[in-house]
C-alpha positions in Angstrom: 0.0 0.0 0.0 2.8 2.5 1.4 4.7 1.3 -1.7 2.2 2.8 -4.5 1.8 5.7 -2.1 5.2 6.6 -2.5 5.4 5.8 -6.4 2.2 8.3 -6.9 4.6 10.9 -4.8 7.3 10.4 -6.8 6.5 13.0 -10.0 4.8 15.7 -7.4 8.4 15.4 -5.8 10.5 15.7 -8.9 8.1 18.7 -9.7 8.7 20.2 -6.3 12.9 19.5 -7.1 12.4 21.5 -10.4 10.2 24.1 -9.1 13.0 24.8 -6.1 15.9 24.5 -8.7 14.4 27.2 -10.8 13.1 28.9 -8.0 17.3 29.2 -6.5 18.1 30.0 -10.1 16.0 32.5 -10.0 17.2 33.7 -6.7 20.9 34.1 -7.7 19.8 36.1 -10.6 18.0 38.4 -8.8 21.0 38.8 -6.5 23.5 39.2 -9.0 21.1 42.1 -10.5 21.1 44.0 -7.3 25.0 43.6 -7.0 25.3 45.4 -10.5 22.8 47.9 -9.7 24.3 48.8 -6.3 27.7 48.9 -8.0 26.4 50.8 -10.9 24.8 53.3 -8.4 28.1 53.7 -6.7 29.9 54.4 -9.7 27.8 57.2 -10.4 28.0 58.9 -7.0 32.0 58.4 -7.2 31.9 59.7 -10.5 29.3 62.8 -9.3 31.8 63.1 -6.3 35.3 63.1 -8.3 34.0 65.4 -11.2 32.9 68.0 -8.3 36.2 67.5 -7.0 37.6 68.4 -10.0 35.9 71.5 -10.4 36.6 73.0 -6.8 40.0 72.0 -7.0 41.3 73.3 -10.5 37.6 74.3 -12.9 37.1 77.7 -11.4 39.6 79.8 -12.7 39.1 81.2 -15.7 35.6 79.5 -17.3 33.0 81.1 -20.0 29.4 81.2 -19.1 28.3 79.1 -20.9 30.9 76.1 -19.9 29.3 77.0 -16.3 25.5 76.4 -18.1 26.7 73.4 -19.5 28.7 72.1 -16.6 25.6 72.6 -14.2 23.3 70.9 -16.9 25.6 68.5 -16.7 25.1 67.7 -12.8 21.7 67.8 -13.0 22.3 65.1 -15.8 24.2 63.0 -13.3 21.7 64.0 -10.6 18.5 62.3 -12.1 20.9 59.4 -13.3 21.6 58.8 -9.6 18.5 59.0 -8.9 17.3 56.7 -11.5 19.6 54.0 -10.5 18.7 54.5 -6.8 15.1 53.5 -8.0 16.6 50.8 -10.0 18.2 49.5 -7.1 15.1 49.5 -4.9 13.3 47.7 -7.8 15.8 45.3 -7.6 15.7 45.0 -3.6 12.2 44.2 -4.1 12.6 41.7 -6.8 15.4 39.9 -4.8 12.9 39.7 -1.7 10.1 38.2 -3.8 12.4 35.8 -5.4 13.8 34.8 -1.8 9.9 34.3 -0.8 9.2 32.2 -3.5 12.4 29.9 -3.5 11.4 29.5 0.4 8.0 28.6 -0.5 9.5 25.8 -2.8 12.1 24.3 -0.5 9.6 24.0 2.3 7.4 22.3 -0.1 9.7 20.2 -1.5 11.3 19.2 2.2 7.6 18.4 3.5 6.8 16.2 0.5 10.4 14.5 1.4 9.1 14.1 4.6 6.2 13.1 3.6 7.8 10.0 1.2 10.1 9.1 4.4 7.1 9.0 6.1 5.4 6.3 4.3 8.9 4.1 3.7 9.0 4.0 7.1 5.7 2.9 7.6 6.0 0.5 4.8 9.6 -0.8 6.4 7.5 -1.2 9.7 4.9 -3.0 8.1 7.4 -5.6 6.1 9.2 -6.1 9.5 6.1 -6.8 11.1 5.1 -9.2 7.9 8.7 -11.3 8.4 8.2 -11.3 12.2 5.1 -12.9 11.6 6.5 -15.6 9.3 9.4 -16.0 11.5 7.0 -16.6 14.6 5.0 -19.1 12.5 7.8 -21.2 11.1 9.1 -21.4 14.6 5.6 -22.5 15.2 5.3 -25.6 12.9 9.1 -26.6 13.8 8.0 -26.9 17.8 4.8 -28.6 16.5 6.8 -31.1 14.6 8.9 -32.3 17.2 6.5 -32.8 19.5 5.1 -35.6 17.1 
């Protein structure tokens, strides 16, 4: 009984093993996206940060008007960039939460239906055991009957 029990299990638990594999696959993606947005986003400030630099240190001497128009459109250039990758790196935050939810979600289903199959070997181990015993006590059984004739 236990037997075909576990054989019904076995494509729901090769499902479950795909569904987590994906789901990890998933789940590294997701963190290697953040990693490139954060670093990304860091790049940018250090570039924001080193171009000021630059200016405070040798750009004001001597500079048109209209190098100091395009220099501050510039900025604000780099500004909303910063600001878009910030977003970008929230997005992928988010997505790398979700993805960690739903590979969690697979691994605990997969290690309760691996439970569950354990479950019924043991029970069908118990019930063999129990079956052998049984012979076991009955052949013991006959061969006491038979010498006493």
């Amino acid at each position: 009984m236990s037997d075909r029990r576990i054989q019904r299990l076995a494509p729901v638990v090769d499902l479950a093993t795909r569904a987590e594999r994906d789901a990890a696959r998933v789940l590294g993606q997701a963190q290697q996206k953040l990693l490139q947005s954060e670093n990304q986003l860091r790049d940018l400030q250090r570039y924001l940060s080193d171009y000021q630099q630059q200016w405070l240190t040798s750009g004001r001497q001597g500079v048109s008007g209209q190098w100091m128009v395009n220099y501050q459109r510039f900025l604000g250039q780099l500004d909303t960039a910063i600001e878009q990758q910030g977003r970008s790196v929230e997005w992928n935050r988010d997505n790398l939460r979700k993805a960690r939810e739903r590979w969690q979600q697979c691994h605990m289903r997969l290690e309760g239906l691996r439970k569950l199959v354990q479950r019924y070997q043991d029970e069908a181990r118990r019930v063999a055991d129990a079956r052998e015993q049984k012979q076991f006590d009955e052949l013991a059984q006959r061969m006491l009957v038979r010498r006493e004739d």
